[in-house]
N, C-alpha and C positions, 0 to 999 in steps of 0.2 A: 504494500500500500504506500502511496506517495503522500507528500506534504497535500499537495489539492484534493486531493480522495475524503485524508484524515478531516481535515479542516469541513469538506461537504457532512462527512458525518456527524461530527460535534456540531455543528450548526444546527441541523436536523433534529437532534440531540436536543439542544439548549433551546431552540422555540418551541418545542413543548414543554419541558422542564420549565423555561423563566415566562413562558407565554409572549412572547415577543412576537410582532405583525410586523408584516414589512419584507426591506433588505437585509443584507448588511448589516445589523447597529441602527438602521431608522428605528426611531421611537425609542432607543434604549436608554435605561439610566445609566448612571456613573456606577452603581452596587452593579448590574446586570453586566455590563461591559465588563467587570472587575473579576467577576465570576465567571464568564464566558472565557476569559485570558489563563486565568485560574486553573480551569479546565485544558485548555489548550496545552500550558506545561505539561499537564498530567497526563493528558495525552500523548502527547510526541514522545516524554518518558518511557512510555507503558510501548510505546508502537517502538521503538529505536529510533525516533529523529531527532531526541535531544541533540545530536553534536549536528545537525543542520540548520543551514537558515536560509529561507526562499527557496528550498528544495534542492542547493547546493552542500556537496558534501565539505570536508576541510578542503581538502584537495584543489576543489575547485573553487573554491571561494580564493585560495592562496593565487591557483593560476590567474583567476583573475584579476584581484587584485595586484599581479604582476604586470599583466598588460594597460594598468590604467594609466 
């Protein structure tokens, strides 16, 4: 499962859980956002994508930030 797979499912997730309408975060409060982020560690934890971010591994994050 990828970063965008994960992220569909916890979303899915959290507007029944926190009852949230909409996109995105439209309509959300500050607690709802806090707790939806919450989640999101705990998830990338639980899946193995703590050491990613944007879907990039170290690796690639390093490459890139070599060519910038």
């Amino acid at each position: 499962m990828d970063e965008a797979e994960l992220w569909s499912l916890l979303w899915e997730e959290s507007r029944r859980q926190l009852g949230v309408e909409g996109d995105y975060g439209q309509g959300m409060t500050g607690k709802q956002i806090r707790l939806l982020m919450g989640q999101w560690l705990r998830y990338k934890e639980i899946y193995g994508l703590e050491g990613q971010e944007g879907g990039l591994t170290e690796e690639q994050r390093v490459a890139r930030g070599a060519r910038k």
